[in-house]
N, C-alpha and C positions, 0 to 999 in steps of 0.2 A: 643428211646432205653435208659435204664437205665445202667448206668456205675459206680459200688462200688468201687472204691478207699478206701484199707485199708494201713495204713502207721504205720510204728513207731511214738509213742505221742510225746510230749515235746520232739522234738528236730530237731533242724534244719537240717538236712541230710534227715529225715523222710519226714518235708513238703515239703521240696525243691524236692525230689526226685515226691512227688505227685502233685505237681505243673510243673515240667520237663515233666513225665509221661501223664498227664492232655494234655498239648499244643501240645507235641507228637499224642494225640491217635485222636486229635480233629482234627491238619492238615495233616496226614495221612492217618489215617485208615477211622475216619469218624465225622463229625461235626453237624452229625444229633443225638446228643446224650444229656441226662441232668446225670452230672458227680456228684455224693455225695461220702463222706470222711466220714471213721469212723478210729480214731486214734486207735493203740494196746499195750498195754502196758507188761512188761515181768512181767507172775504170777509165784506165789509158783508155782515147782511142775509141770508148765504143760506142757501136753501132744499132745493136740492138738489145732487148732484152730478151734471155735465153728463155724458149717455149719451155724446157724443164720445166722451169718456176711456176709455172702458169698451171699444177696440177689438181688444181677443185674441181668441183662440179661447177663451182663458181669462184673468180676469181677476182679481186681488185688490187688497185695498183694506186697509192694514195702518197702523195709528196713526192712525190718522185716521175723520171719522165713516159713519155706515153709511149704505148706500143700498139701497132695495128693487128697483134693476134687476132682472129677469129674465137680465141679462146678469153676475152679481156671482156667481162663480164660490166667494170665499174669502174669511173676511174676519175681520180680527182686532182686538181695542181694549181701552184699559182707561181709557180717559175718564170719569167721570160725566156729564160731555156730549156722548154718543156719537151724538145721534139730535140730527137737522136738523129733525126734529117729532113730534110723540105718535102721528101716524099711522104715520112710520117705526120709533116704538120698538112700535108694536102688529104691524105687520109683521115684524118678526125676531122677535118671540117665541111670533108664530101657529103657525110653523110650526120645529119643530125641527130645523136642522140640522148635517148632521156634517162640515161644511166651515167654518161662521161660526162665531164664538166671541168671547165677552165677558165680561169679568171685570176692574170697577173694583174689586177690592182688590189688582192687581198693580199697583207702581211701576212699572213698565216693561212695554212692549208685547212688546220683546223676549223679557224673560224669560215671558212669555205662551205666545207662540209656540213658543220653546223645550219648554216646559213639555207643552202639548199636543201635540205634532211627538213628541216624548216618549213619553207615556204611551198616546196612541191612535195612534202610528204608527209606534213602534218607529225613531225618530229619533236618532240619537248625537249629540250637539256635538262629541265633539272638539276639534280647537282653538281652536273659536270661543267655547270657554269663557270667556276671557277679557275678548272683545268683549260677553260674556251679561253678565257680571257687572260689566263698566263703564256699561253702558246700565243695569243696575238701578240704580248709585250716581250717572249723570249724571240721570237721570230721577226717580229718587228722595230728589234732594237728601241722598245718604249720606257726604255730606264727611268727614273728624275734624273740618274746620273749616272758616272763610271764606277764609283765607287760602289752602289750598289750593285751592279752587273758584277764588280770584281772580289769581294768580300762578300757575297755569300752566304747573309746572315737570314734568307728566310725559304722556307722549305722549298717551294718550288725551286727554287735556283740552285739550291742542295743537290735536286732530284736531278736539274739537269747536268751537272756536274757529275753525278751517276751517271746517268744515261751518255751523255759526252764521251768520256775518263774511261769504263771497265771495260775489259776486256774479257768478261764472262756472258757470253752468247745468250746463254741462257735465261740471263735476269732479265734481258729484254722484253720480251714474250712474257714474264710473269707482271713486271709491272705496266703492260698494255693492257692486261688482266686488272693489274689494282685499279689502277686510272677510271676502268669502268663503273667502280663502285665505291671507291675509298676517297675522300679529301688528302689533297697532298701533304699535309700537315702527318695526316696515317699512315700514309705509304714511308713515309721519313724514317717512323716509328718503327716500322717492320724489321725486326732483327739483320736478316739477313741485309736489309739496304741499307742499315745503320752501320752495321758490320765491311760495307765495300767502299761507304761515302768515306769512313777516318783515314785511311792510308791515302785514299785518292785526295781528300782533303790538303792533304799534308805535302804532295807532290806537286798539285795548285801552287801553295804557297813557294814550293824550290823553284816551280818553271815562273813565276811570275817574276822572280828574281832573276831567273837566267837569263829573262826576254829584256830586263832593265837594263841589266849589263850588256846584251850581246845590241842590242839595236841605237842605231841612231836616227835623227831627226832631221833632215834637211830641206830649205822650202816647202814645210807643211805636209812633208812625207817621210813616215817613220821604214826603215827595212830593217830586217834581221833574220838571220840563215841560221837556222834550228837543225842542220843535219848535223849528225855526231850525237845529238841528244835525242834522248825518250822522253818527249812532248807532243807524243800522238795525242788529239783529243784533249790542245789548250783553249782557254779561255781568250775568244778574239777581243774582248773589250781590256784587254791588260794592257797594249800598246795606248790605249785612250788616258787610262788611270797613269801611265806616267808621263806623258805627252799629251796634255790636253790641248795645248796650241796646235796638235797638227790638224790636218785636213781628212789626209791616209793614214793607211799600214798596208805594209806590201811585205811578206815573208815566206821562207823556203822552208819544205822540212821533209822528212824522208823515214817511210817507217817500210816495214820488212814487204807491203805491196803496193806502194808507191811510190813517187817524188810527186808533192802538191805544193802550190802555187795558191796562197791566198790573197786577196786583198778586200780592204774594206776603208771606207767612209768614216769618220767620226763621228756619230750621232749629234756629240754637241760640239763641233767645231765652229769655233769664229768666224768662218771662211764658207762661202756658199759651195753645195758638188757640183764640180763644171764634168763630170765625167759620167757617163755608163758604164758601171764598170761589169755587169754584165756584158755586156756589147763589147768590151775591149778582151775578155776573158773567151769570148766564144772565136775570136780569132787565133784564139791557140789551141783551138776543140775543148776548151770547159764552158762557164757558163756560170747562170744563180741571181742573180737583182742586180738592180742599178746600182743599190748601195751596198753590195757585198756579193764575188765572186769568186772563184774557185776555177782550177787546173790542173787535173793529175795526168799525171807522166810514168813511166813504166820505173820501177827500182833501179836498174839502170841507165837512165836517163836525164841524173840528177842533175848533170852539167846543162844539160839543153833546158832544165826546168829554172836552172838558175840564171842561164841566157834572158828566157821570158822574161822571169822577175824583174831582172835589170831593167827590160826595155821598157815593163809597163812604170817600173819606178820613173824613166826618163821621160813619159809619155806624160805623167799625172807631174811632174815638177814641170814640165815643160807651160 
């Protein structure tokens, strides 16, 4: 039996949750199955998810948003922008099932999955405990600090700096595979991730410098416009580690299939968040938490995406 795992791309929430999902469905449900990942990434504009994807015998669709296929087997999220439309959020809740599952008050997808795999199916973690509990503090921004988040120094964070950073499709898929069996400390070990983390390590440290330079800080919101530069797949906690007074970070950046629009909260700011910034992001058709959202825009589009930005910078100083 064939088993499609689809997941949020570039990021560790997404593989960790398809790697939780994975060892779930294998000593549970059934272990006679061959399990393939196809990563999804948030487009301009859309609307649905393409039925292509959807070619298992069984299908799930984990960190990422829902879809009313008839073919969507399992499906897990903890987005407040989980629905691609009001007709797909009237769809998942017409009918109750005991395979979908959603719950925006959990940081992490994983810890979701975990949680339910858990309680309705006599699920153990085991050693992926560890992997449970880093996807809650990568996903839930549960640093001590910025400095941790942005230096680096311990393997998970390594890993996600991988998983973030390459641009080799492939590693993906293999380390949702490690993740099921290896401590991240091992996974770090493995030639080949050892081998993608040094150069990507190294470009960390040039774009953390570039985002020093290129951004400024006014009424407790940092911006800075990263188009022109190769800083696909930066570290959002680096506007924190030089700006720790601010509140936000609001920036632009533009790689060969987008223009995105991020913005984020400061976990440790001095200043309480007066904003959703999900909720302000889904008014330009993106979406993501209260404390950190997102908006992609078509490659050419950049100006309009740089419009946004402005307006939410003037919305969140307001």
């Amino acid at each position: 039996m064939k088993v499609r795992v689809l997941h949020h791309n570039h990021c560790f929430d997404g593989l960790a949750s398809a790697a939780v999902f994975s060892r779930f469905y294998q000593e549970n449900i059934s272990d006679v199955v061959e399990i393939d990942y196809t990563g999804l990434a948030h487009k301009p504009n859309q609307r649905v998810i393409e039925e292509e994807l959807l070619d298992g015998e069984v299908n799930a669709i984990v960190d990422f948003k829902y879809s009313p296929s008839d073919n969507l087997t399992w499906w897990f999220d903890h987005h407040q922008s989980a629905f691609l439309s009001p007709e797909d959020e009237k769809h998942f809740f017409a009918e109750p099932s005991k395979t979908k599952f959603y719950d925006p008050n959990y940081r992490s997808c994983t810890k979701l999955i975990a949680d339910v795999a858990s309680s309705k199916f006599g699920f153990e973690e085991g050693n992926l405990r560890d992997l449970i509990e880093w996807a809650d503090i990568i996903d839930g921004a549960r640093y001590e600090d910025a400095k941790t988040a942005v230096e680096l120094k311990v393997p998970a964070l390594q890993l996600m700096l991988v998983i973030e950073a390459t641009r080799n499709q492939e590693l993906h898929g293999k380390i949702i595979r490690y993740m099921q069996t290896k401590e991240l400390a091992e996974i770090m070990n493995e030639p080949e991730i050892r081998t993608e983390f040094e150069p990507l390590y190294d470009r960390h440290v040039k774009t953390s410098d570039l985002i020093r330079t290129a951004a400024s800080c006014e009424e407790g919101v940092v911006f800075f416009d990263l188009v022109g530069h190769d800083a696909e797949g930066y570290n959002k906690f680096i506007p924190y580690y030089f700006f720790p007074q601010c509140t936000y970070s609001v920036s632009v950046s533009l790689t060969p299939s987008r223009a995105k629009v991020s913005a984020g909260f400061n976990p440790w700011s001095p200043t309480p968040r007066r904003h959703n910034l999900a909720s302000i992001c889904e008014r330009f058709n993106g979406g993501g938490h209260a404390v950190v959202g997102a908006i992609s825009f078509r490659p050419d589009e950049v100006e309009i995406a740089r419009a946004a930005a402005l307006a939410i910078v003037r919305e969140l100083r307001s």
